[in-house]
VMD Tcl script that builds the backbone (N, CA, C; Angstrom):
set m [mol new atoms 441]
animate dup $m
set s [atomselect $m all]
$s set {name element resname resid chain x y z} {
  {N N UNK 1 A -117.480 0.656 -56.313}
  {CA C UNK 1 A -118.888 0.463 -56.625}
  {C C UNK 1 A -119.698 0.837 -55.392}
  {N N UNK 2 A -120.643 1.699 -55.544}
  {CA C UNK 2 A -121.978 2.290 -54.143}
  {C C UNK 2 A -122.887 1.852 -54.947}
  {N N UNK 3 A -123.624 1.131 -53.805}
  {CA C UNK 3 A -125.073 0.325 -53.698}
  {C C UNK 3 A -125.809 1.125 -53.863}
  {N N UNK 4 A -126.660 1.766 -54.477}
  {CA C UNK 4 A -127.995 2.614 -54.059}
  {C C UNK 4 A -129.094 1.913 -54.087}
  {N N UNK 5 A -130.775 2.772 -53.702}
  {CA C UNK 5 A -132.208 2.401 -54.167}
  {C C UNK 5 A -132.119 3.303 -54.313}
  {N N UNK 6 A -133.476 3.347 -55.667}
  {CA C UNK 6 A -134.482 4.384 -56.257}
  {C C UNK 6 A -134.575 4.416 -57.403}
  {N N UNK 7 A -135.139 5.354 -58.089}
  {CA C UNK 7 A -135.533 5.513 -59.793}
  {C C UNK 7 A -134.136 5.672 -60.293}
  {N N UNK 8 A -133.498 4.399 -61.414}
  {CA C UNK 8 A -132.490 4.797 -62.426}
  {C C UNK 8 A -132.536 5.811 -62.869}
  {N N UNK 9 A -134.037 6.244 -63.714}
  {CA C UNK 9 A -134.324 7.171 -65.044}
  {C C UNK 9 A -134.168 8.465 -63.902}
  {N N UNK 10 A -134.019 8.694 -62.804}
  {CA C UNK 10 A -133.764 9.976 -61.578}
  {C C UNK 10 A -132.523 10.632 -62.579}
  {N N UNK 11 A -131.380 9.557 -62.816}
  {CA C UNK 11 A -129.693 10.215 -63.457}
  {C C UNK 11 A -129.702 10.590 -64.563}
  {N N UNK 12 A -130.701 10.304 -65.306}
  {CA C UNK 12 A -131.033 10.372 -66.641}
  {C C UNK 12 A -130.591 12.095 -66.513}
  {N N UNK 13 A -129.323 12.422 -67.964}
  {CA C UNK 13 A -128.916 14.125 -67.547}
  {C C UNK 13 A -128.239 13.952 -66.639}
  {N N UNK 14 A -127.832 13.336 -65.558}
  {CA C UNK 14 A -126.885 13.684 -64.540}
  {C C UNK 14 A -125.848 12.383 -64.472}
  {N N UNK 15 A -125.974 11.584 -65.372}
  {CA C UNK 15 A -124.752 10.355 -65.276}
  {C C UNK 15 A -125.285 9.583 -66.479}
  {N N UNK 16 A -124.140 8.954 -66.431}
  {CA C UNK 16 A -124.429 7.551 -67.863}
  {C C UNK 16 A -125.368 6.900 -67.216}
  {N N UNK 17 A -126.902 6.634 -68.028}
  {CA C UNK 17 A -127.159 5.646 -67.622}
  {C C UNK 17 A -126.890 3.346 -68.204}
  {N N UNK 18 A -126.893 2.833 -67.721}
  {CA C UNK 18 A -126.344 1.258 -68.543}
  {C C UNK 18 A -128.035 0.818 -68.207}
  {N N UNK 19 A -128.662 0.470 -69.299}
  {CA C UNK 19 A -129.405 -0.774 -69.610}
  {C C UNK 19 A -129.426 -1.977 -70.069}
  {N N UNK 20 A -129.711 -2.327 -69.527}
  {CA C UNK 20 A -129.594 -3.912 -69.200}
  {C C UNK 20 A -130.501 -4.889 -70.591}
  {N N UNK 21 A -129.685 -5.392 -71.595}
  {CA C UNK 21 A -130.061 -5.825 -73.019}
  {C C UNK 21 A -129.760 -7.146 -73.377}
  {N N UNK 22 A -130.370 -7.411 -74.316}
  {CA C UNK 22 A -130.068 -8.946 -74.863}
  {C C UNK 22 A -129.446 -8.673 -76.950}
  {N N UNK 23 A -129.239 -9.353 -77.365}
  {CA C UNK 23 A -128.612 -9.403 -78.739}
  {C C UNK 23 A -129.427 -9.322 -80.215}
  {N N UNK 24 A -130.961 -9.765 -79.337}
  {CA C UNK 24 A -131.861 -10.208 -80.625}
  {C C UNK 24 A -132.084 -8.910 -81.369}
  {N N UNK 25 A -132.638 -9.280 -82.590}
  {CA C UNK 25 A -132.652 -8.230 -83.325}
  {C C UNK 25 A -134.733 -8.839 -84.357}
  {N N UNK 26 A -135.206 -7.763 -84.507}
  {CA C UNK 26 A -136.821 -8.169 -85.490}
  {C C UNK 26 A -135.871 -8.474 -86.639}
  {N N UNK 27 A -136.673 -8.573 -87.568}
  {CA C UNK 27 A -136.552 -8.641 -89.411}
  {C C UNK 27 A -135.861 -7.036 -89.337}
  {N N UNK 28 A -136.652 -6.877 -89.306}
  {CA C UNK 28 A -136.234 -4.879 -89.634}
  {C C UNK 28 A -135.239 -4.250 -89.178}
  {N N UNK 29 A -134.317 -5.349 -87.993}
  {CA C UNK 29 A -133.182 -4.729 -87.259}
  {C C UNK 29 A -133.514 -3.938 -86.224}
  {N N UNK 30 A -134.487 -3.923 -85.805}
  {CA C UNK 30 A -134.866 -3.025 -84.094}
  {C C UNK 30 A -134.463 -4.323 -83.080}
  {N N UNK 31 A -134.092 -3.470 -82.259}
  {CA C UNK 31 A -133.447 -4.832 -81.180}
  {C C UNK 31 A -134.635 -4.687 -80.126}
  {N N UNK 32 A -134.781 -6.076 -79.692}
  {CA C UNK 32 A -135.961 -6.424 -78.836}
  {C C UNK 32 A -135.510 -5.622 -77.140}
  {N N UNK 33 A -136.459 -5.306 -77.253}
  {CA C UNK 33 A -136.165 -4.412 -75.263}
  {C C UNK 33 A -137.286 -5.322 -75.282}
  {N N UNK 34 A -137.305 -6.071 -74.333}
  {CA C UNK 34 A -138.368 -7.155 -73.662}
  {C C UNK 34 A -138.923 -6.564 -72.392}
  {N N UNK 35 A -138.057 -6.246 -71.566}
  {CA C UNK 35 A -138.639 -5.828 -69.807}
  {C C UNK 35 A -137.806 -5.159 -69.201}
  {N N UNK 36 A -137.919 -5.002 -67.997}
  {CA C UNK 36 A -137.181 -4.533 -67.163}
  {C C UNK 36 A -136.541 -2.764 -67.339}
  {N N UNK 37 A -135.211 -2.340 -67.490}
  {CA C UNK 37 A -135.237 -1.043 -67.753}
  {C C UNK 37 A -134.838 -0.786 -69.187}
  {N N UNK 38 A -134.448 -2.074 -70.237}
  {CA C UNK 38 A -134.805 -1.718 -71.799}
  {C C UNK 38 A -136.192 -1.165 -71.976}
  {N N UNK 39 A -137.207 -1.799 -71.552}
  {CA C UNK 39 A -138.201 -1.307 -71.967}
  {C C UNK 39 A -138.955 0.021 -71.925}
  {N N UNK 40 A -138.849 0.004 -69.701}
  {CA C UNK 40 A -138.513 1.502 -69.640}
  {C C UNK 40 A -137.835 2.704 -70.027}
  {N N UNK 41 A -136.703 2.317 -70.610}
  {CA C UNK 41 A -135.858 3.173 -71.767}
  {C C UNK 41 A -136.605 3.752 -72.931}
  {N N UNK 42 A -137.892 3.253 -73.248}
  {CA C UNK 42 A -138.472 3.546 -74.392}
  {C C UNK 42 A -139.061 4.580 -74.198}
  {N N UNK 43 A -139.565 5.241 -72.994}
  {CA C UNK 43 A -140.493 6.553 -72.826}
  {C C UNK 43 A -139.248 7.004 -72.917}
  {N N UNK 44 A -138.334 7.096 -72.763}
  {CA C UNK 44 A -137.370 8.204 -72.577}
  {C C UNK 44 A -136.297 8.411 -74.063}
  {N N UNK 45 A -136.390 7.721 -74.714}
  {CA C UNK 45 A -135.914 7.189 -76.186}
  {C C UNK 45 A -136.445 5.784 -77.136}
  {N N UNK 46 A -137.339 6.951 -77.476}
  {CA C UNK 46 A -138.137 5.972 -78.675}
  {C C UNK 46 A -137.782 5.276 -79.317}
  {N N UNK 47 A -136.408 5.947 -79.856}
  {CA C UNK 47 A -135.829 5.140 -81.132}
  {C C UNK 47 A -134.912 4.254 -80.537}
  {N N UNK 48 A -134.791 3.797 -79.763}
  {CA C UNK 48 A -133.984 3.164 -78.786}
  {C C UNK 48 A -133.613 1.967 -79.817}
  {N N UNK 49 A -135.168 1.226 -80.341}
  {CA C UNK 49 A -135.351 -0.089 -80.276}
  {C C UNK 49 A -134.274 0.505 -81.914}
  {N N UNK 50 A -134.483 1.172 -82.929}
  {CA C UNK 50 A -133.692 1.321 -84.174}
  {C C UNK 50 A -132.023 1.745 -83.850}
  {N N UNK 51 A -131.920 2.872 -83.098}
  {CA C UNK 51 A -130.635 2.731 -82.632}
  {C C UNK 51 A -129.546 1.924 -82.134}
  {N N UNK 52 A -129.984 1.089 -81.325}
  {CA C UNK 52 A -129.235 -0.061 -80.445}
  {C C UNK 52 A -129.384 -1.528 -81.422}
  {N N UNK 53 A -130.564 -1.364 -82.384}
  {CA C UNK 53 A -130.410 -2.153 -83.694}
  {C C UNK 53 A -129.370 -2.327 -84.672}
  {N N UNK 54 A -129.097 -1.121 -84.858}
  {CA C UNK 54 A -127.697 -0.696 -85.813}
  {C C UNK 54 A -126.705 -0.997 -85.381}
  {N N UNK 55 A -126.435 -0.966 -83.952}
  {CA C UNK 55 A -125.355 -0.997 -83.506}
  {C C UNK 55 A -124.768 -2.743 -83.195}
  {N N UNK 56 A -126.241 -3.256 -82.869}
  {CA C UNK 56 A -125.642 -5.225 -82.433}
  {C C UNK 56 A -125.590 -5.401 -83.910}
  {N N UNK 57 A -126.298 -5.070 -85.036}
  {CA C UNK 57 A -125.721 -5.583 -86.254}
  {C C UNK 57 A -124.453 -5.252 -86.842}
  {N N UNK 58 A -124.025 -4.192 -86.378}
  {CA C UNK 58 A -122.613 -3.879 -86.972}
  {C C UNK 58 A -121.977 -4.372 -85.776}
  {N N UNK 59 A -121.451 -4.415 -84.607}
  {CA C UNK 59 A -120.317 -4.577 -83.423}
  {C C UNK 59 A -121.152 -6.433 -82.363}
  {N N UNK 60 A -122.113 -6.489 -83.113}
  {CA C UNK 60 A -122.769 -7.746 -82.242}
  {C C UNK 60 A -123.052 -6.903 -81.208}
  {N N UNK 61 A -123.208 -8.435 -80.078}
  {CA C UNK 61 A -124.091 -7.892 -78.588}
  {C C UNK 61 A -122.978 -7.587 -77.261}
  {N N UNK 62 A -122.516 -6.677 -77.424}
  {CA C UNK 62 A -121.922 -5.619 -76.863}
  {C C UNK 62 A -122.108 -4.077 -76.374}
  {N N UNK 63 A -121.472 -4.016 -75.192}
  {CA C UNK 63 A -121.806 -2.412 -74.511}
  {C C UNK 63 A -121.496 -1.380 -75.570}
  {N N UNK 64 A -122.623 -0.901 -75.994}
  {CA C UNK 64 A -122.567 0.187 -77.091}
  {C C UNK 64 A -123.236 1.874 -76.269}
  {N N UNK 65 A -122.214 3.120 -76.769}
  {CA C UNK 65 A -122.939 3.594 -76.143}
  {C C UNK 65 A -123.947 4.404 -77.532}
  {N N UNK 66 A -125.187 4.520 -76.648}
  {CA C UNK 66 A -126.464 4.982 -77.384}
  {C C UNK 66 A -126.561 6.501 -77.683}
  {N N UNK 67 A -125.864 6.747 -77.311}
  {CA C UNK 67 A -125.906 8.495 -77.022}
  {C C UNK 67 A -126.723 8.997 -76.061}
  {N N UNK 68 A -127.125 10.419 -75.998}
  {CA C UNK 68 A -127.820 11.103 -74.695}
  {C C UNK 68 A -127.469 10.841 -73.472}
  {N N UNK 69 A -126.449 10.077 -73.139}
  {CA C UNK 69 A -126.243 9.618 -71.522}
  {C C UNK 69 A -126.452 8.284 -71.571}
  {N N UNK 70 A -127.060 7.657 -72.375}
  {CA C UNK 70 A -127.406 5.867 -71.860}
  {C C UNK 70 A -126.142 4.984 -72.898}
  {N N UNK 71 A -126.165 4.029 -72.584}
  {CA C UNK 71 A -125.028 2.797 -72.744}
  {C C UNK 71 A -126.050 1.085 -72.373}
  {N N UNK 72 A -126.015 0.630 -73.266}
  {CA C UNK 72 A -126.202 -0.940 -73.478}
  {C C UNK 72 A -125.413 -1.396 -72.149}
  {N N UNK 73 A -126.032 -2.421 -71.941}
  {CA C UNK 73 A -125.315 -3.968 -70.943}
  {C C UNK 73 A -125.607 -5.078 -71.460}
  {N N UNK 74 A -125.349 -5.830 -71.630}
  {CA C UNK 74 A -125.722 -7.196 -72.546}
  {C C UNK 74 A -125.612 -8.138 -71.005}
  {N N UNK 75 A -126.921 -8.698 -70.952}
  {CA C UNK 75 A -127.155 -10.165 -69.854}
  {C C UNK 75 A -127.372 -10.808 -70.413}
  {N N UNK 76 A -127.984 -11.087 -71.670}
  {CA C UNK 76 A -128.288 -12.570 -72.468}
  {C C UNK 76 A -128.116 -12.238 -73.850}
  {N N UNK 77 A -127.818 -13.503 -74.360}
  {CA C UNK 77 A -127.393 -13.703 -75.579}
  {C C UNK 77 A -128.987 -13.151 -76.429}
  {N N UNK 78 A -130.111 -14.213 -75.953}
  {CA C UNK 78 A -131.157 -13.242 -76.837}
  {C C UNK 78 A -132.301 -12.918 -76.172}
  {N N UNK 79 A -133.441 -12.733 -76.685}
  {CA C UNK 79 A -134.328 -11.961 -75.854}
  {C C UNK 79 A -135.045 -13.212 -75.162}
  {N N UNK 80 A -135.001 -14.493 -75.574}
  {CA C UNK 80 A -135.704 -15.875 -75.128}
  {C C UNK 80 A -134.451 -16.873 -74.077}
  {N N UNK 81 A -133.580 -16.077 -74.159}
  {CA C UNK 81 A -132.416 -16.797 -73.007}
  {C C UNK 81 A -132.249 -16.082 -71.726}
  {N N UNK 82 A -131.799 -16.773 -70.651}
  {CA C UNK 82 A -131.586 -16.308 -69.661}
  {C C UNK 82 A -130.171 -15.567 -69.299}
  {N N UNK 83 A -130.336 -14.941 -68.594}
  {CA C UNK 83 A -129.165 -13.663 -68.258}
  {C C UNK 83 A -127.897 -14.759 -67.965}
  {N N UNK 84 A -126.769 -14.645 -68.306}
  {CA C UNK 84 A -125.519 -14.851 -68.775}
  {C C UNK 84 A -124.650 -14.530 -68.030}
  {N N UNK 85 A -124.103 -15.176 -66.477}
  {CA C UNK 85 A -123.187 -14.861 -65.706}
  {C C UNK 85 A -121.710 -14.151 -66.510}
  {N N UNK 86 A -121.565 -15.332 -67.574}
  {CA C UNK 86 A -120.648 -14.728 -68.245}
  {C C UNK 86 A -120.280 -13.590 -69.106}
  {N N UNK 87 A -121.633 -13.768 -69.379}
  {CA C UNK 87 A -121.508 -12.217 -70.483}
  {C C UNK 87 A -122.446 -10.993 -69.431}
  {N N UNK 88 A -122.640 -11.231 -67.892}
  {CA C UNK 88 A -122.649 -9.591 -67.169}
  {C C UNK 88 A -120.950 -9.838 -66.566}
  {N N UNK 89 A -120.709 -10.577 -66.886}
  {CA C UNK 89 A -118.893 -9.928 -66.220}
  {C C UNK 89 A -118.204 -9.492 -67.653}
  {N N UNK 90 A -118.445 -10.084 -69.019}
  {CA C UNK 90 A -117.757 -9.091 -69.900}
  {C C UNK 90 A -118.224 -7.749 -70.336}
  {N N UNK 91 A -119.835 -7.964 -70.329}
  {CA C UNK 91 A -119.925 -6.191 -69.976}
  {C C UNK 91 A -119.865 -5.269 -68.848}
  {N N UNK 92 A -119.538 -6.096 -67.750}
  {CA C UNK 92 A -118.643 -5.061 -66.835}
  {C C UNK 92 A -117.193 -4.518 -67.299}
  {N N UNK 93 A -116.763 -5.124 -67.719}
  {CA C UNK 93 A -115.419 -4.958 -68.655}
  {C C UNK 93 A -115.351 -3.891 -69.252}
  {N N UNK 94 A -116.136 -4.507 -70.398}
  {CA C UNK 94 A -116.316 -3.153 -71.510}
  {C C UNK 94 A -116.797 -2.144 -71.213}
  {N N UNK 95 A -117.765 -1.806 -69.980}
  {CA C UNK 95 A -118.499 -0.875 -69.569}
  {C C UNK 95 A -117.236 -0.267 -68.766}
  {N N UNK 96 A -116.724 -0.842 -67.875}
  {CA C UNK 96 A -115.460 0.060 -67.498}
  {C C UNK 96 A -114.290 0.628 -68.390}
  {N N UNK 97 A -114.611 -0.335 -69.463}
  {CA C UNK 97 A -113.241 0.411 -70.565}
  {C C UNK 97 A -113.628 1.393 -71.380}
  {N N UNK 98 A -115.196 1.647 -71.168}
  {CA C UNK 98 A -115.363 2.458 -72.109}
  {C C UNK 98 A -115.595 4.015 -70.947}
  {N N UNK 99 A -116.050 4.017 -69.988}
  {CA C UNK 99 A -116.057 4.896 -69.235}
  {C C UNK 99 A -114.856 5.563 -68.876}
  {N N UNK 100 A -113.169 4.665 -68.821}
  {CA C UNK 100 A -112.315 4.938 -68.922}
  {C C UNK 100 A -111.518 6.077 -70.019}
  {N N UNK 101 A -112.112 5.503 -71.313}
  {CA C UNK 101 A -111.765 5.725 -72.692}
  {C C UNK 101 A -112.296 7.251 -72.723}
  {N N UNK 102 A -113.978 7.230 -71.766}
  {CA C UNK 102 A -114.676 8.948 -72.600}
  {C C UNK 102 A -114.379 9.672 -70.976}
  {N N UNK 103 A -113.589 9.456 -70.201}
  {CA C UNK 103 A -113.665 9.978 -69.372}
  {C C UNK 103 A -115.154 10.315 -67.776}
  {N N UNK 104 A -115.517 9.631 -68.005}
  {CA C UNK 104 A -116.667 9.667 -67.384}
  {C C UNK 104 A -116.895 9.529 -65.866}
  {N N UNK 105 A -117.551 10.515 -65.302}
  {CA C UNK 105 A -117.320 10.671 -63.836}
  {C C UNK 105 A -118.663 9.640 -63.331}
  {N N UNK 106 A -119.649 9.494 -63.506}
  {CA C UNK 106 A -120.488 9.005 -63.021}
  {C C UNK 106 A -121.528 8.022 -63.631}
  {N N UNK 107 A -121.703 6.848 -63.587}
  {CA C UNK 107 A -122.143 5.709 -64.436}
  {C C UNK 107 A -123.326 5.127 -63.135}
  {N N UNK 108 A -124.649 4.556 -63.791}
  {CA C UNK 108 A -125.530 3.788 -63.357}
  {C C UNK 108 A -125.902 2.387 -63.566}
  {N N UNK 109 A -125.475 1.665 -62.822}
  {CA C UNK 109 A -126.485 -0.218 -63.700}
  {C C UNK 109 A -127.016 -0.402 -62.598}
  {N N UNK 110 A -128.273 -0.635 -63.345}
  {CA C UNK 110 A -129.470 -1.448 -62.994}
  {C C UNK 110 A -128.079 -2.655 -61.920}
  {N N UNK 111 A -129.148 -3.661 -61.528}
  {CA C UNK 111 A -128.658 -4.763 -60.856}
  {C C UNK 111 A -128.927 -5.646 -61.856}
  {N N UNK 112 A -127.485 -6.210 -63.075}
  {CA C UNK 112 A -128.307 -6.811 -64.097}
  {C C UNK 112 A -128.627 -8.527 -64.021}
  {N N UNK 113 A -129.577 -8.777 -64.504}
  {CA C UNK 113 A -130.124 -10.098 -64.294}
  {C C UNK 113 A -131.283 -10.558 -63.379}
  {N N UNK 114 A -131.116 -9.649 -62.094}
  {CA C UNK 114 A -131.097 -9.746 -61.021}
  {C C UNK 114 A -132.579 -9.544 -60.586}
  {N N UNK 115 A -133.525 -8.920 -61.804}
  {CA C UNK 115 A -135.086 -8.476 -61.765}
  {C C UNK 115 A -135.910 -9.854 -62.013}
  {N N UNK 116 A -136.492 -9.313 -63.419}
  {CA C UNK 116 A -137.149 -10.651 -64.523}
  {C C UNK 116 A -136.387 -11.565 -64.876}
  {N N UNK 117 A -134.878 -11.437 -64.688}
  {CA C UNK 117 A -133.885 -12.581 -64.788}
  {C C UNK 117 A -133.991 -13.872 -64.166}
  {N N UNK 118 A -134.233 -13.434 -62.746}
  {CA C UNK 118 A -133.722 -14.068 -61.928}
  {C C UNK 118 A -132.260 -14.728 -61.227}
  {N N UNK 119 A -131.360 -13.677 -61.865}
  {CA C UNK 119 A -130.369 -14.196 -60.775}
  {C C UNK 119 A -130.471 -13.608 -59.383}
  {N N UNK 120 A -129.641 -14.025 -58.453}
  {CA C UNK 120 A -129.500 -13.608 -57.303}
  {C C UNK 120 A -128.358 -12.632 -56.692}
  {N N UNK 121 A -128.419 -11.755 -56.740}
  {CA C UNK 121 A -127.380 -10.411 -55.848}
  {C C UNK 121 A -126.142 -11.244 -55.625}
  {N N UNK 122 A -125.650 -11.923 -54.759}
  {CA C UNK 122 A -124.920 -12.628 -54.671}
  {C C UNK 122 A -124.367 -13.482 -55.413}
  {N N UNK 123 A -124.419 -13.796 -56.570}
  {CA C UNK 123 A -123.671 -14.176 -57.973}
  {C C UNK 123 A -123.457 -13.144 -58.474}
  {N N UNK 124 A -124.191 -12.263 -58.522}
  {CA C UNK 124 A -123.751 -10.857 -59.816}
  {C C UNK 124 A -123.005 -9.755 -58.877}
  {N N UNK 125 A -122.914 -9.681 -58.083}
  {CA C UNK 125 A -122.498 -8.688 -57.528}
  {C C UNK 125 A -120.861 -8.948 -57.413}
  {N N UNK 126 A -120.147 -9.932 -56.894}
  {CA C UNK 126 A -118.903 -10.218 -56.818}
  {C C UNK 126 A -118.806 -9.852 -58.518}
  {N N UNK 127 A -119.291 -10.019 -59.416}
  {CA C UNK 127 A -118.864 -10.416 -60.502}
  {C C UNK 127 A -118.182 -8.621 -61.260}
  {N N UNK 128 A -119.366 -7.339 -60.790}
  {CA C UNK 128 A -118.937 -5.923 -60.319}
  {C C UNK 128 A -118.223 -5.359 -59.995}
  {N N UNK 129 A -118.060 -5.705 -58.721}
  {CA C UNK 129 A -116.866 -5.397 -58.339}
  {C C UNK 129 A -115.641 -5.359 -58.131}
  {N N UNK 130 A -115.439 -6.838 -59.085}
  {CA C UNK 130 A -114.297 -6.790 -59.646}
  {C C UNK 130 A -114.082 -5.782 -60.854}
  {N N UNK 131 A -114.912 -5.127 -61.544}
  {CA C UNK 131 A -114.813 -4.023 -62.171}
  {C C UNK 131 A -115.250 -2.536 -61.932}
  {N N UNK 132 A -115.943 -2.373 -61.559}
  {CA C UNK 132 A -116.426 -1.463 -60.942}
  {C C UNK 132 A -115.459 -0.488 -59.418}
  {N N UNK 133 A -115.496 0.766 -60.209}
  {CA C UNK 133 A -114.819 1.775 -58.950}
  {C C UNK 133 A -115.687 2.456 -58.078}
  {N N UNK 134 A -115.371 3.722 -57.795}
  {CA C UNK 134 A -116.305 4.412 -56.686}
  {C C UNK 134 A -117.228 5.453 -57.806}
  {N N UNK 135 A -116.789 5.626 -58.993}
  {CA C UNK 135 A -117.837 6.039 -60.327}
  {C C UNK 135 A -119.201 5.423 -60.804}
  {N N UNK 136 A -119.074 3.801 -60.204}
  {CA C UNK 136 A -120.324 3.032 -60.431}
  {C C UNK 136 A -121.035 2.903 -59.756}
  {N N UNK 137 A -122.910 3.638 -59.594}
  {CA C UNK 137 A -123.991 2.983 -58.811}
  {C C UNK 137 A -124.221 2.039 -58.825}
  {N N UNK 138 A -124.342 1.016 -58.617}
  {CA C UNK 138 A -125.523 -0.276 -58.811}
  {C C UNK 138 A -126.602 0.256 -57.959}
  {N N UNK 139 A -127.699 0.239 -58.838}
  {CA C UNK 139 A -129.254 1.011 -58.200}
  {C C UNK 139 A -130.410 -0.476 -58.070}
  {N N UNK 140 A -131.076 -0.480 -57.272}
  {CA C UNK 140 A -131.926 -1.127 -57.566}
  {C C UNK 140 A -133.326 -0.671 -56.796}
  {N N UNK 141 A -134.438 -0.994 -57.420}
  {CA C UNK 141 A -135.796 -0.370 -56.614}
  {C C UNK 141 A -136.152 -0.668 -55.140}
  {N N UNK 142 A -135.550 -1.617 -54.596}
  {CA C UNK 142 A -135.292 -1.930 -53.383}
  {C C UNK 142 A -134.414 -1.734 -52.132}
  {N N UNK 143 A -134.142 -1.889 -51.296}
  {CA C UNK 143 A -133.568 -2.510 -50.123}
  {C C UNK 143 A -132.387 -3.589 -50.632}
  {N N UNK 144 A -131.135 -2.731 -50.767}
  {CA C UNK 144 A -129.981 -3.749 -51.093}
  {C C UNK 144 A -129.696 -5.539 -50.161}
  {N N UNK 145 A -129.725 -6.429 -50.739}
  {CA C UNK 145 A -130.027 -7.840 -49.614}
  {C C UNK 145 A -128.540 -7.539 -49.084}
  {N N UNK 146 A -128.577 -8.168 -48.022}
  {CA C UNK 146 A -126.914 -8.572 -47.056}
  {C C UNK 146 A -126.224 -9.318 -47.984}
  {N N UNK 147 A -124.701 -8.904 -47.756}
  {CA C UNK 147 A -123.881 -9.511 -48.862}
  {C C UNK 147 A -123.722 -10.553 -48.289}
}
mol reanalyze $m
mol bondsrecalc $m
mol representation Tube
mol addrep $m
């Protein structure tokens, strides 16, 4: 796993990008992007919110990939809960098994939780690198804190 700063949406075309999601779903089945880089995902794929809909209703709230380069992360169960130590270490999991599975040289996550969440670098980060190889950025808009 390499630490970076700067713009995620920069890899967008040049690596998987992982956004950082919750499970909820409207009436209509569009899944809620609340903040952070779900939401920002939306200039860049509109249909985001119907796509990634289809997918937690058929497989639940799991790393799905979206097509075009991007891939789901699940931090909370729903869009009104808080980010889920436990469930960003099982989608580190799945996010590595699936990068495994399509062959994939180069993958991006956000720092998940870690924004509007509020967790702290230091809980989520051990939790990474136990999955995470030298294929995974963790990006964040900042100045990485001291481990």
């Amino acid at each position: 796993m390499i630490e970076v700063t700067g713009d995620i949406w920069k890899y967008l075309g040049r690596a998987v990008v992982a956004i950082t999601t919750n499970g909820s779903l409207t009436r209509d089945g569009r899944a809620v992007l609340g903040r952070g880089v779900a939401r920002q995902a939306l200039e860049h794929l509109p249909d985001l919110p119907q796509r990634l809909g289809v997918l937690i209703a058929a497989g639940g709230n799991h790393v799905h990939d979206l097509g075009e380069g991007v891939v789901s992360f699940p931090v909370e169960e729903s869009a009104w809960s808080l980010p889920d130590l436990r469930l960003i270490a099982r989608s580190a999991r799945e996010l590595r098994h699936l990068a495994d599975l399509r062959d994939w040289e180069r993958i991006v996550v956000p720092r998940p939780g870690c924004g509007g969440g509020g967790l702290r670098w230091p809980e989520v980060g051990p939790l990474l690198m136990e999955q995470f190889d030298e294929r995974f950025l963790v990006i964040s808009a900042r100045i990485p804190e001291a481990k």
